[in-house]
C-alpha positions as CSV (number, residue, x, y, z in Angstrom):
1,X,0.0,0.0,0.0
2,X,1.6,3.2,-1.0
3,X,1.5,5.8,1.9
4,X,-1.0,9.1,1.8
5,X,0.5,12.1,2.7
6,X,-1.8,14.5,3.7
7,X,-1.1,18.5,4.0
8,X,-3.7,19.9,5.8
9,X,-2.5,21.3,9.2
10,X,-5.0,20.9,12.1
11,X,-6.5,24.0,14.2
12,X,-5.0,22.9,17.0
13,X,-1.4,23.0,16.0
14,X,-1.7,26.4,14.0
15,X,-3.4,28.2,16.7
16,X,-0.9,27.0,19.9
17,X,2.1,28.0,17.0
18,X,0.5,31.5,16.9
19,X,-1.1,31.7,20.4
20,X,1.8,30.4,22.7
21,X,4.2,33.1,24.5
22,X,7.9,32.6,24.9
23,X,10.2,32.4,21.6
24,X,7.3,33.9,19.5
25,X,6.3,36.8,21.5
26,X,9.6,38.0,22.2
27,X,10.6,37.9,19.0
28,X,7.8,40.9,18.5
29,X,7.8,44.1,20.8
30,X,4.9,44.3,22.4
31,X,4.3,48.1,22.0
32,X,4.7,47.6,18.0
33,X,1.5,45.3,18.1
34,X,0.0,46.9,21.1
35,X,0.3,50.0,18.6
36,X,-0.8,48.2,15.6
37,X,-4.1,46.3,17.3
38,X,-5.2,50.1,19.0
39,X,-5.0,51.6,15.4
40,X,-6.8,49.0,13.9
41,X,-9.4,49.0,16.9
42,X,-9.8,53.1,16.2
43,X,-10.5,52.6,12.4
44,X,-12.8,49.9,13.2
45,X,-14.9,51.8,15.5
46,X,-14.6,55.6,13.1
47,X,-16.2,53.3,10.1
48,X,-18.7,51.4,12.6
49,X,-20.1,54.9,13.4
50,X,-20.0,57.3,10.8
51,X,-20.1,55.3,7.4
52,X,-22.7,56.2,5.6
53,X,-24.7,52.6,5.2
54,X,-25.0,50.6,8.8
55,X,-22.4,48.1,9.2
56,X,-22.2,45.2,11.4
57,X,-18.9,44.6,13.5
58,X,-19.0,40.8,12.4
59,X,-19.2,42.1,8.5
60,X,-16.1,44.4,8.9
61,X,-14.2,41.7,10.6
62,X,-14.6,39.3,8.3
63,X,-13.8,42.0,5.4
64,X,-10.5,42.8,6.9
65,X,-9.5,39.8,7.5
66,X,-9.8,38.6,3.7
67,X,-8.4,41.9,2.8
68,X,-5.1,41.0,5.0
69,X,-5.1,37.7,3.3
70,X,-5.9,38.6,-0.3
71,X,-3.1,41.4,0.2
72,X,-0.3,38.7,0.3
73,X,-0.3,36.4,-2.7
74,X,-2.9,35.0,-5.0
75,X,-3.6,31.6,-3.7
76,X,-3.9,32.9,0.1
77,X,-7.5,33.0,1.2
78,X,-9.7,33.4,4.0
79,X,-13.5,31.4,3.2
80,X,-16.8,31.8,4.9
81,X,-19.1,29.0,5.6
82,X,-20.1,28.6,2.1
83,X,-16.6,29.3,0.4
84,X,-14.7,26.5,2.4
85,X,-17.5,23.9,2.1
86,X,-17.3,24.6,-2.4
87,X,-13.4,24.1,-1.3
88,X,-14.3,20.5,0.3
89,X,-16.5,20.6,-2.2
90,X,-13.9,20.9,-5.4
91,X,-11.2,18.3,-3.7
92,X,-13.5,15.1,-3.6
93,X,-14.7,16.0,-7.1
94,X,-18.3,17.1,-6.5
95,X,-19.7,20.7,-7.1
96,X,-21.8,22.4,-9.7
97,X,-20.6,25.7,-11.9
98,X,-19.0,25.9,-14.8
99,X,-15.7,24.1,-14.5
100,X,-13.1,26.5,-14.3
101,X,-9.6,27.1,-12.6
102,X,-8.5,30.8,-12.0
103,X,-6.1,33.2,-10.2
104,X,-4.8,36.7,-10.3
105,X,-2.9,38.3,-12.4
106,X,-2.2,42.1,-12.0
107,X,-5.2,42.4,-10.3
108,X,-7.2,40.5,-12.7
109,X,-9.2,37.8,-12.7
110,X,-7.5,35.4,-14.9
111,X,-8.4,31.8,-16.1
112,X,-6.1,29.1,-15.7
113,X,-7.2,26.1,-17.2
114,X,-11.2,25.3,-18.3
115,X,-12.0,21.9,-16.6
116,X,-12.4,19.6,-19.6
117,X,-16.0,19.0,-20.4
118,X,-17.5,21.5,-18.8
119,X,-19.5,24.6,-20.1
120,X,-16.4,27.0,-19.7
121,X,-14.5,24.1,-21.5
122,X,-17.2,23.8,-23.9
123,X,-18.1,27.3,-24.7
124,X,-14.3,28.2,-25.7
125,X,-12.7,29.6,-22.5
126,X,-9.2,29.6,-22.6
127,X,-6.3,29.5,-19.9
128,X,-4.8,33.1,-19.9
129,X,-8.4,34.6,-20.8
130,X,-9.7,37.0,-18.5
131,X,-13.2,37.2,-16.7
132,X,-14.1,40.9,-16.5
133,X,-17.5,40.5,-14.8
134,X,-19.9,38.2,-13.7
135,X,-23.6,38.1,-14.2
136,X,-23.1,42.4,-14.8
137,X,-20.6,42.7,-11.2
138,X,-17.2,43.6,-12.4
139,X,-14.5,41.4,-11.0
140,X,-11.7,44.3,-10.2
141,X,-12.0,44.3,-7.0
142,X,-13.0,40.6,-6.4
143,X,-11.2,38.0,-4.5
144,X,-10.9,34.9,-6.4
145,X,-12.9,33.1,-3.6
146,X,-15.7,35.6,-4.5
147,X,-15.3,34.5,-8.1
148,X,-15.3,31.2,-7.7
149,X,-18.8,31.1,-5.3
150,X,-20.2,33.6,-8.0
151,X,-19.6,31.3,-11.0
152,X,-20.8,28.3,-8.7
153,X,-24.2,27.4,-8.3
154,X,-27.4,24.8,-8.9
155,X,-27.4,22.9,-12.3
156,X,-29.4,24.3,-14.7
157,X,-29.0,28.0,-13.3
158,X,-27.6,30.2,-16.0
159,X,-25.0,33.5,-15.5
160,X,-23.0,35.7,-18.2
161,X,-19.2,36.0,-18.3
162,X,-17.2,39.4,-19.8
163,X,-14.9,38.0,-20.8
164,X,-11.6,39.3,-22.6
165,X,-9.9,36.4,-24.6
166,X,-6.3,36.0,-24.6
167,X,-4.4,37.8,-27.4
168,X,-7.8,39.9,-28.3
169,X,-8.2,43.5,-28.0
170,X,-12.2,43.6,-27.3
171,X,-14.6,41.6,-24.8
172,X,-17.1,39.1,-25.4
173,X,-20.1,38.4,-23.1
174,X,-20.2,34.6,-23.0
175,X,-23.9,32.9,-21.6
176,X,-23.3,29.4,-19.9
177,X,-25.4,27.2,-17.9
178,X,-23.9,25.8,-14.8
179,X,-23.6,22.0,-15.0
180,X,-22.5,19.0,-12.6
181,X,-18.5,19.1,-12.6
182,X,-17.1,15.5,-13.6
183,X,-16.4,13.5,-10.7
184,X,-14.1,11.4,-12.6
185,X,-10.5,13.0,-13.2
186,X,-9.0,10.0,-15.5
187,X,-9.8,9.1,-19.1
188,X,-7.6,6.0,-20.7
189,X,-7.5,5.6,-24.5
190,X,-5.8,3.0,-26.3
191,X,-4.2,4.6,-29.2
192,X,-2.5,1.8,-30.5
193,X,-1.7,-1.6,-29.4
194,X,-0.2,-1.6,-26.2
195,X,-0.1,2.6,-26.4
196,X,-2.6,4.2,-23.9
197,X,-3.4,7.9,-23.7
198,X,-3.8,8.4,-20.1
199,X,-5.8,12.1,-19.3
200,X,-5.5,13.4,-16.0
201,X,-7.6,16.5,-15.6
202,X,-7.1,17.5,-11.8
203,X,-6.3,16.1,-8.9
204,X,-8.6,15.3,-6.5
205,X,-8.8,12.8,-3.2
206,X,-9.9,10.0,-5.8
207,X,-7.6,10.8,-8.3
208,X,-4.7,8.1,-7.6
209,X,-6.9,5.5,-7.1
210,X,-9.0,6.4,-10.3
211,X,-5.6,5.7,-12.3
212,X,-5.0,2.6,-11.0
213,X,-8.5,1.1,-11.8
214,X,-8.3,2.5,-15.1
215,X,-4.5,0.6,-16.2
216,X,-5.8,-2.5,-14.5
217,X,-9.1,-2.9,-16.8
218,X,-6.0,-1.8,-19.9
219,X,-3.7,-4.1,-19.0
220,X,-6.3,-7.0,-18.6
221,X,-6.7,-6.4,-22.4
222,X,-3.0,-5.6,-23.5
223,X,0.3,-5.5,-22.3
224,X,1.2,-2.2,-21.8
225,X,3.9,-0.8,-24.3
226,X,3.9,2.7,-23.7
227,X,1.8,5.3,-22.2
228,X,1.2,9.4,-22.7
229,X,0.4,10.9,-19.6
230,X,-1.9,13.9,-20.1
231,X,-1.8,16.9,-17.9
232,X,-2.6,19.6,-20.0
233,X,-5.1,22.6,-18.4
234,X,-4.4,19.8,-15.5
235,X,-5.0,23.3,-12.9
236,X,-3.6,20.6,-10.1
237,X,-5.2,20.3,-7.0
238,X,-4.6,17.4,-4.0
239,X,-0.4,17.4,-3.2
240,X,-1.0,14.2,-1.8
241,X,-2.7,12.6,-5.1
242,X,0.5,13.9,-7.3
243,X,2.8,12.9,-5.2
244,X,1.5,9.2,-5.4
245,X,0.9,9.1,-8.7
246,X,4.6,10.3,-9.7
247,X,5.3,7.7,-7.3
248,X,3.5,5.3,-9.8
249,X,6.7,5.4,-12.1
250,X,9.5,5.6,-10.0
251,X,10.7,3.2,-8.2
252,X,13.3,5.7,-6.1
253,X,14.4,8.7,-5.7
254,X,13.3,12.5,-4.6
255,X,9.9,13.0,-6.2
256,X,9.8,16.9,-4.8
257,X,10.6,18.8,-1.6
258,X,9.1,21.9,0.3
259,X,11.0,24.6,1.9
260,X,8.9,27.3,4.2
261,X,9.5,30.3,5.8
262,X,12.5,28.5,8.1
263,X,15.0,26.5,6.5
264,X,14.5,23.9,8.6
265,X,10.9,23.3,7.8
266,X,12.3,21.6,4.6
267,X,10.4,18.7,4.0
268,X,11.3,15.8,1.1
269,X,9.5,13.0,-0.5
270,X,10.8,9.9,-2.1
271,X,9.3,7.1,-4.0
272,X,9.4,3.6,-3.1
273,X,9.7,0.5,-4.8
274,X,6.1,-0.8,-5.3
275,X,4.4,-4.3,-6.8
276,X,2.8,-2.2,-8.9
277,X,4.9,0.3,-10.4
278,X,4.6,1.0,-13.9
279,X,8.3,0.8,-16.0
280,X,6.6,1.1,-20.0
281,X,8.1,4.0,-21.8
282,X,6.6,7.6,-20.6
283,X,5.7,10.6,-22.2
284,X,4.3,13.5,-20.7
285,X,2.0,15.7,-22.3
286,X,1.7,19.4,-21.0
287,X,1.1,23.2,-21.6
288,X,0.4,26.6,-20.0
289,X,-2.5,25.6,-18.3
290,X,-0.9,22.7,-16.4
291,X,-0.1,24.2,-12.8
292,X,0.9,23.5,-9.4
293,X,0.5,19.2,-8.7
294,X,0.7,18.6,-12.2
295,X,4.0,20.8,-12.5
296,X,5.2,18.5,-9.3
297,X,4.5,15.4,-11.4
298,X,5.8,16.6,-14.9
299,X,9.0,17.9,-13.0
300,X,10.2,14.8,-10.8
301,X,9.6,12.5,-13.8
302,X,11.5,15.1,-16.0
303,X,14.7,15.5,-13.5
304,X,14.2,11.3,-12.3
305,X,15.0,10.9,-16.1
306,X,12.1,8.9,-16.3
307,X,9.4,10.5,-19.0
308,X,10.0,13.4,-21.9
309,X,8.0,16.6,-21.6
310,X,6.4,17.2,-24.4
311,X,4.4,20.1,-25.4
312,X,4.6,24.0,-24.4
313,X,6.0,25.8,-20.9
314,X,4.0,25.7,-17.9
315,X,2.1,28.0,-15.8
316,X,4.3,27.9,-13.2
317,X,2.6,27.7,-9.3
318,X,5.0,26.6,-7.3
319,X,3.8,27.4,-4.0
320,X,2.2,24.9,-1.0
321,X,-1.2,25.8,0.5
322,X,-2.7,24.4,3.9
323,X,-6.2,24.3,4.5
324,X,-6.6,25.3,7.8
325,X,-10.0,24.5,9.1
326,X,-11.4,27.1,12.1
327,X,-13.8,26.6,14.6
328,X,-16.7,28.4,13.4
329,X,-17.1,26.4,10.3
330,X,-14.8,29.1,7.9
331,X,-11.5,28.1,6.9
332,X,-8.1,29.8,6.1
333,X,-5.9,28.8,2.8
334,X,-2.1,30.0,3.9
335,X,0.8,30.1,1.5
336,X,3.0,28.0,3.9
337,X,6.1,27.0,1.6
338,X,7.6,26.8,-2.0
339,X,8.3,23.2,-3.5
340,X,11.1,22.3,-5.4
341,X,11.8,19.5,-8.4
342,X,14.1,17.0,-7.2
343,X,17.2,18.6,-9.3
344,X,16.3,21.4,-6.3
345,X,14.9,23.6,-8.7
346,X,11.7,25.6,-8.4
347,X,9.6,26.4,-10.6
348,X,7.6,29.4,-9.1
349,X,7.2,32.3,-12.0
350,X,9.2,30.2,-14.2
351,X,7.1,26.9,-15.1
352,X,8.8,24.0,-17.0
353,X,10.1,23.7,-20.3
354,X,9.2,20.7,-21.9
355,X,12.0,18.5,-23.6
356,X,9.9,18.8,-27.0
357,X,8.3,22.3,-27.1
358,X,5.1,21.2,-29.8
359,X,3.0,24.2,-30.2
360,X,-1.1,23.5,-30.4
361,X,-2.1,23.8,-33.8
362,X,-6.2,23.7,-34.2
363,X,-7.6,20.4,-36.6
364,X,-7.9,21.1,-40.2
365,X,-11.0,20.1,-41.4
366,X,-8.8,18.2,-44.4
367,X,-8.7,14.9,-46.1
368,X,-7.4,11.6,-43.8
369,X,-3.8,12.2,-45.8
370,X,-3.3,15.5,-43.8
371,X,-1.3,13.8,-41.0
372,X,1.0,10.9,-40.8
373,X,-0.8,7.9,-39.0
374,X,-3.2,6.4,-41.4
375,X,-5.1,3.1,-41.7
376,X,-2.6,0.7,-42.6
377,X,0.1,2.1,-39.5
378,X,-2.6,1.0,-37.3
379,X,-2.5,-2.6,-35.7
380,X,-5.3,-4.8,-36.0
381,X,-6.7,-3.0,-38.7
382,X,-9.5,-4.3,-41.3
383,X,-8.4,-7.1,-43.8
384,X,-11.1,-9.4,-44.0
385,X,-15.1,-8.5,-43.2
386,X,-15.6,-11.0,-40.0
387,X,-17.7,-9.3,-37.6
388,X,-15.0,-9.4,-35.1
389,X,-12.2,-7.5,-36.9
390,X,-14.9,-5.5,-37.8
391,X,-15.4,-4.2,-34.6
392,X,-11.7,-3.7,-33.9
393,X,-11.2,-1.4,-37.4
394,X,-14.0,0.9,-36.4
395,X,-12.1,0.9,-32.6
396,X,-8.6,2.0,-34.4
397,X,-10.1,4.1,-36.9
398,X,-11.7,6.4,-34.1
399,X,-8.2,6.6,-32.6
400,X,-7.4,7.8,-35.7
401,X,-10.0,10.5,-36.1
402,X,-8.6,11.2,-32.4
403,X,-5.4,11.5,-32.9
404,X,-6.0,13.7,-36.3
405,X,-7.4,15.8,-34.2
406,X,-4.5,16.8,-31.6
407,X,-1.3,17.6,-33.1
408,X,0.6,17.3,-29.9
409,X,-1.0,14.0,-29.0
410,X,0.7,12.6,-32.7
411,X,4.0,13.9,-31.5
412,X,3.7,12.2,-28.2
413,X,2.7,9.0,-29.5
414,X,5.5,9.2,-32.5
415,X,8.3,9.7,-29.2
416,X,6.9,6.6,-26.9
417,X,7.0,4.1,-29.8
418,X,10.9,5.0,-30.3
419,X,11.6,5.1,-25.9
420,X,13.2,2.5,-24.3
421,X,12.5,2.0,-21.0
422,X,13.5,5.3,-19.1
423,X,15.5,4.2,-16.1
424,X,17.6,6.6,-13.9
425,X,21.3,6.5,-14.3
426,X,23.1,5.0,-11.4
């Protein structure tokens, strides 16, 4: 049984680390935050009494304290109720909207991947596109957990984006209607005999365990001769879940490590030799809208020597969050470290560069001869009119039409026929 690392820091811990005297406290003068807490007090009580609309002391709380936490990165959030349950929500794969991953950029709200299938995905949102307003409330000023509950909500309801497409001067208004978000994460194709395309969209608390089902029923049917690992617009997710799936194909070595605000906070995971790990050839497919645990995957395969990256850079979110869980039934998201590929690099700002930079090109609506794999390169394909090899041409000529259809994917496919088995230089 592989081991499940879980990241989520208990209330108990974080509040004695913050709470308890001694070290802490003395490291602070007390007049600085004596100072600090009377000033914040005194603007508390000025806008309690003289702003023009009544507010509630409860209200401006919780309003400063996601101002304090929106004004230190991106991914740092304080939730209500409602916020950190869509959070729960999101991480065990069930939740209505419209499927889509975003952060800040300048300000902005900013789309980072489109869930695949789901309306967002569907109606042609892009990663780097940017959501200006949302059902007529402009986003400016948003948080993104703000955004996100906005564009949740019951299936069937409808809402209208503004949005502002990547490399596009002028904004569309885009009309979707919210939909269940798929619970399942993995998709496995065979593209050829023994060649699975393996999709990954996020990674969830059932993620891992989804994989492994998946290869079992494939390998029941064929030996396993290579496989494409598909994390593009992966937007990541469960730390946990990447880490044991990288695990999946390495039988040693640093998988990735975490460094917070101390030095000796550093934390480092290995993988271990396993019954089941998987040693066929490895590709891995990405681009700039796989982030965060699909970055930690892509780079400890990439630096184990143990899969090309193909595809296009990045997106490059190399921090660690905690979910810390409060009494009252809100929740805080803290920024608590930065984690680092097992060569000890990270990849914060920077993303990864894939071995193979393929650049998307859209399908051409052409004839079959407009790509390389054809009928005849296929195996099993028709040569006599039995029902059974029927069945089987039709099966390899829709991995055809698949595969006409996604440039990259051809490329991948074309590398992990001509792999070896990828094993780490001792």
């Amino acid at each position: 049984m592989r081991k499940v690392i879980r990241l989520t820091l208990c209330f108990s811990a974080v509040t004695a680390a913050f709470l308890a005297g001694g070290t802490y406290m003395k490291a602070i003068s007390a007049d600085a935050d004596y100072d600090s807490l009377r000033r914040f007090s005194q603007v508390l009580d000025i806008v309690e009494q003289y702003y023009v609309e009544d507010v509630k002391q409860p209200e401006l709380i919780d309003g400063a304290l996601k101002g304090m936490l929106q004004g230190l990165d991106p991914h740092s959030v304080m939730m209500d109720k409602d916020e950190f349950k869509q959070m729960q929500e999101t991480n065990v794969g069930k939740f209505s909207g419209i499927g889509v991953e975003i952060t800040t950029v300048n300000g902005i709200i900013t789309v980072v991947t489109p869930i695949e299938d789901t309306p967002a995905y569907k109606a042609g949102i892009q990663a780097g596109d940017q959501i200006l307003s949302i059902d007529g409330k402009f986003t400016d000023q948003m948080s993104l957990s703000e955004a996100a509950s906005l564009m949740r909500g019951k299936k069937g309801t409808e809402l209208t984006l503004l949005v502002l497409h990547k490399n596009s001067s002028k904004p569309v208004t885009v009309k979707l209607k919210r939909d269940d978000i798929p619970y399942h994460t993995v998709k496995v194709k065979e593209l050829d005999k023994g060649y699975f395309w393996v999709r990954v969209t996020r990674f969830s608390e059932n993620t891992f365990e989804d994989l492994k089902k998946e290869l079992n029923k494939a390998v029941k049917k064929q030996k396993v001769q290579g496989i494409i690992l598909d994390m593009r617009n992966n937007p990541g997710g469960l730390v946990d879940s990447a880490i044991n799936m990288a695990d999946m194909f390495l039988e040693e070595g640093v998988i990735m490590s975490m460094k917070g605000r101390d030095g000796s906070d550093e934390l480092e995971y290995k993988a271990q030799k396993q019954e089941d790990d998987i040693k066929a050839p490895l590709v891995v497919l990405v681009n700039a809208g796989s982030a965060s645990a699909s970055e930690i995957v892509a780079g400890a395969l990439r630096d184990q020597q143990r899969a090309l990256i193909v595809g296009e850079r990045t997106f490059g979110k190399g921090s660690v969050q905690n979910v810390i869980p409060l009494p009252d039934g809100t929740g805080l998201k803290l920024t608590v470290a930065l984690y680092y590929t097992p060569s000890g690099k990270s990849i914060q700002a920077e993303g990864i560069v894939p071995d193979f930079e393929v650049l998307w090109e859209a399908p051409r609506e052409e004839a079959e001869d407009s790509f390389s794999v054809r009928e005849k390169d296929l195996t099993r394909h028709l040569e006599t009119g039995n029902a059974a090899k029927q069945e089987t041409a039709e099966q390899d000529a829709e991995a055809m039409a698949f595969l006409q259809k996604d440039n990259q994917l051809r490329v991948a496919l074309q590398l992990v026929k001509s792999l070896p088995v990828i094993q780490k230089i001792k």
